[in-house]
C-alpha positions as CSV (number, residue, x, y, z in Angstrom):
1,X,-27.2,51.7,19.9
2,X,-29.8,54.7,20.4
3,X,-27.9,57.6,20.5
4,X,-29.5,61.3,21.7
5,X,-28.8,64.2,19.7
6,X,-28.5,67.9,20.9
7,X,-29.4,70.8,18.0
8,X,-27.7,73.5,19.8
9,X,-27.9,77.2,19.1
10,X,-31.2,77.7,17.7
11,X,-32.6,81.4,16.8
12,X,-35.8,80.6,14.5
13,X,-39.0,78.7,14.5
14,X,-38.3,76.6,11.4
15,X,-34.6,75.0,12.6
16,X,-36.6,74.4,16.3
17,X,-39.6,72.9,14.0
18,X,-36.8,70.5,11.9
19,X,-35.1,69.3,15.1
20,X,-38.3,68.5,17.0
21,X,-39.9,66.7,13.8
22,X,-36.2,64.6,13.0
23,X,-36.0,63.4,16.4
24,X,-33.5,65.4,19.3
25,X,-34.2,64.8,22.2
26,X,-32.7,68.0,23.2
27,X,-32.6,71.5,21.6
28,X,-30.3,74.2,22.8
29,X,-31.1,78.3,23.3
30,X,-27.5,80.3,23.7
31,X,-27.5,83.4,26.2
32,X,-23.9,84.2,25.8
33,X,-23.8,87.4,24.3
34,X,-20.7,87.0,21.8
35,X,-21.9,84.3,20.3
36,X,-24.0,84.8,17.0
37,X,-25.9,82.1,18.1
38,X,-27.3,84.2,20.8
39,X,-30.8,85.3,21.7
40,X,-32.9,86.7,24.9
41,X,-35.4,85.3,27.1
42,X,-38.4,86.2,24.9
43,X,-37.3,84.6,21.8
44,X,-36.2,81.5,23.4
45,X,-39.9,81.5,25.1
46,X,-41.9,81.8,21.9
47,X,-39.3,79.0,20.5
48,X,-39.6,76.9,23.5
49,X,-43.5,77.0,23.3
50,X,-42.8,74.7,20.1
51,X,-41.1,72.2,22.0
52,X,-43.3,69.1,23.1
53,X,-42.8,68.2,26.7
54,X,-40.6,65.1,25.6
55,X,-38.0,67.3,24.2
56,X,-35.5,68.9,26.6
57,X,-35.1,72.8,26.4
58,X,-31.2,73.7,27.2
59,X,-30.0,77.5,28.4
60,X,-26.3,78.0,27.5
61,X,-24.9,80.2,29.9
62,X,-20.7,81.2,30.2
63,X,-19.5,82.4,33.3
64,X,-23.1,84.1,34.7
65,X,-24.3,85.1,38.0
66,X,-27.5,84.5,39.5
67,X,-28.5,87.1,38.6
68,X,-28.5,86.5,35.1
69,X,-29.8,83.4,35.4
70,X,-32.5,84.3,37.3
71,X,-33.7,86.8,34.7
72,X,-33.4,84.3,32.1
73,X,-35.4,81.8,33.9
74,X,-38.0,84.6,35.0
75,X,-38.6,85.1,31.1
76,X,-38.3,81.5,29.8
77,X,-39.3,77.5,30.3
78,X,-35.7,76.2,30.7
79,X,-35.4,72.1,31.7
80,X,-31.3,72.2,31.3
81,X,-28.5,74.2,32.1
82,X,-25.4,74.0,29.9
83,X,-22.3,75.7,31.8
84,X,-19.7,76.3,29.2
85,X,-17.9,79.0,30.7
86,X,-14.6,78.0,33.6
87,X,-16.8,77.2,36.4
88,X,-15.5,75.4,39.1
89,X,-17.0,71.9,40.4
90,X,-18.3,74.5,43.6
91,X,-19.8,76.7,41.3
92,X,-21.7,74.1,39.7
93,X,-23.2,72.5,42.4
94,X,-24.8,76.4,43.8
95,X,-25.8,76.6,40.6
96,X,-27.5,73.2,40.5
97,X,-28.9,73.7,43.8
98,X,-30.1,77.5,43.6
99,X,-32.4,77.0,40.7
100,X,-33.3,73.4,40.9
101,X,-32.6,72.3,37.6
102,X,-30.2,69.6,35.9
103,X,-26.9,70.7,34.5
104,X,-24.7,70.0,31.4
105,X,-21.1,71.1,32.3
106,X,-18.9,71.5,29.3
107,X,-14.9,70.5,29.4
108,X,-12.8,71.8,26.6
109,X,-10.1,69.3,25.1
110,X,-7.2,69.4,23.9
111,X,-5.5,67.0,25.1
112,X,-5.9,63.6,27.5
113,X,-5.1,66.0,30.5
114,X,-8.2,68.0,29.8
115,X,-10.4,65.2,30.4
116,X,-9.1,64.6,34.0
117,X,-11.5,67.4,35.5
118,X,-14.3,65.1,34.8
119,X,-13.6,63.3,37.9
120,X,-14.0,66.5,40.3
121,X,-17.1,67.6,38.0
122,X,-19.1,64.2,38.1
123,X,-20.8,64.2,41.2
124,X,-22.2,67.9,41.1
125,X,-23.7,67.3,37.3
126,X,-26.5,65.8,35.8
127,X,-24.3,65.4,32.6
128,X,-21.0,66.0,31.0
129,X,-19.9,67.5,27.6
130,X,-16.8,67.1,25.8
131,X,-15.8,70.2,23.4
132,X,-12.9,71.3,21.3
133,X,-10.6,73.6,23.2
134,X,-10.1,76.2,20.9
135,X,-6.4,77.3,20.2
136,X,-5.0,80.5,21.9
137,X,-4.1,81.9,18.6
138,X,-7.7,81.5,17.3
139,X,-9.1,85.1,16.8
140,X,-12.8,85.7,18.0
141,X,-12.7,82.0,19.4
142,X,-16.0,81.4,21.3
143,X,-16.1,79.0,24.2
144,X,-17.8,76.5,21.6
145,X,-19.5,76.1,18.4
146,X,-16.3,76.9,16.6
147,X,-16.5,74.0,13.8
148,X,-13.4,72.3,15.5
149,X,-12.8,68.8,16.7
150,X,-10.5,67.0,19.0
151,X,-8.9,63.4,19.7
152,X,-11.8,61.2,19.3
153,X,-9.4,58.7,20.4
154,X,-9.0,60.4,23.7
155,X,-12.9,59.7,25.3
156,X,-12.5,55.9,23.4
157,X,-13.5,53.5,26.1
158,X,-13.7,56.0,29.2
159,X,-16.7,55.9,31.4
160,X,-17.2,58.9,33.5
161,X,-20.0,57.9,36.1
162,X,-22.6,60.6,34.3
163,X,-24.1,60.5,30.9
164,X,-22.1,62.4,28.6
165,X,-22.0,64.3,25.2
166,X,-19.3,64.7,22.6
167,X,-19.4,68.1,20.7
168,X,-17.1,70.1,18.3
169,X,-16.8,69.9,15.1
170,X,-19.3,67.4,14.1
171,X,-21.1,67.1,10.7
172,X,-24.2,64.7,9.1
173,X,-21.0,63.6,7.3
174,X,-18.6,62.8,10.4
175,X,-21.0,62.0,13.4
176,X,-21.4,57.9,12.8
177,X,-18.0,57.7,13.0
178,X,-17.3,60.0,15.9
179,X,-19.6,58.0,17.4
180,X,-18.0,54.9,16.3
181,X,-14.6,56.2,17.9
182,X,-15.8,57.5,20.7
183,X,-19.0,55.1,22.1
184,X,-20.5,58.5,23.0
185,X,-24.2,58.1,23.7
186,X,-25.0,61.6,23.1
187,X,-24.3,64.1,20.4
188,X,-24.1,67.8,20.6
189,X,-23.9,70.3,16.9
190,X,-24.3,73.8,16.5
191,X,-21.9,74.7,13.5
192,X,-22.4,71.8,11.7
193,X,-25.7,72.5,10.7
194,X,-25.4,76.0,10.0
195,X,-24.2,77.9,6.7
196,X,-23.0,80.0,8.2
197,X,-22.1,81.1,12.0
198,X,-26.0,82.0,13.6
199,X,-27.3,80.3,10.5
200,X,-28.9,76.9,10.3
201,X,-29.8,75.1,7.7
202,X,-33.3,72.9,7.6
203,X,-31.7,70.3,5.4
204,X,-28.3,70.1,7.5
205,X,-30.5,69.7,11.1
206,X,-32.6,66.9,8.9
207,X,-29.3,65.0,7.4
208,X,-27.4,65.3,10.7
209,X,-30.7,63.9,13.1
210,X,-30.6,61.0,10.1
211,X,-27.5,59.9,10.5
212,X,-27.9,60.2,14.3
213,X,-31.0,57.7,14.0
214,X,-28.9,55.3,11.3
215,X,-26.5,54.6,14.0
């Protein structure tokens, strides 16, 4: 089973050297500005100029407005759009429709109810993603990339009429099995590679991409 792996969150030209030479077939640029993960349009353009064509190049965006976008686009390649923020299915599709590019639209889970959203979301989306909701009591909780997992059990199974990827908390060390539990056929990290929060490690992109390519 060939499963595609998303490095997401990258800031500097040696992680975005070590995921294109191990093998993703997506890397991921974060605009939110809360996250530590984040960057502008410049940076991600001289890191996206290391990207072959074959790669995907993925914007993170939460909750923005044309606008935004726009500006982001107007100062970087982008191929994907990752909505992690609470927009709606109609949001989605202008979004989809206004700049002409595929989107990733992320669902936070908790529970088996969160997943049922999926069905509204499918058929304005090029792909889903399945995150970790984080809990309301979690202080500074961003709306991913906070090293937490969910019910693996919960996606076992399930087809959802769009290719999918399974995120949150996965590790080199965890990800054959989430896969195992989950059938996902794509894989997202940020955190697990990192040392800390904004900070990833060469080795940790290489071991995780490895196991990705084991499975």
């Amino acid at each position: 089973m060939a499963v595609i792996a998303k490095i997401c969150g990258l800031k500097t030209a040696e992680t975005v050297d070590a995921a294109v030479a191990h093998g993703a077939g997506l890397v991921g640029f974060n605009f939110y500005p809360r996250s530590p993960r984040a960057i502008g349009p410049a940076q991600a353009k001289l890191l996206g100029q290391r990207v072959p064509a074959a790669v995907l190049k993925v914007g993170l965006f939460v909750d923005d407005g044309d606008a935004r976008i726009a500006e982001i686009l107007a100062g970087c390649a982008l191929d994907v759009l990752q909505l992690h923020g609470h927009e709606t299915p109609d949001r989605v599709a202008e979004i989809r429709a206004r700049f002409g590019k595929p989107v990733i639209k992320v669902l936070s889970v908790s529970g088996a109810g969160d997943l049922d959203p999926s069905g509204s979301y499918a058929p304005v989306v090029d792909y889903l993603m399945f995150d970790a909701k984080p809990p309301k009591t979690m202080a500074g909780a961003l709306p991913g990339g906070n090293a937490l997992s969910f019910d693996w059990t919960l996606l076992a199974g399930r087809s959802f009429g769009k290719p999918w990827l399974l995120a949150g908390g996965l590790t080199p060390d965890n990800v054959a099995e989430a896969v195992r539990m989950t059938g996902a056929p794509m894989v997202d990290v940020s955190s697990g590679v990192e040392d800390r929060p904004g900070e990833k490690n060469v080795s940790k992109i290489k071991a995780f991409l490895d196991a990705v390519k084991r499975l």
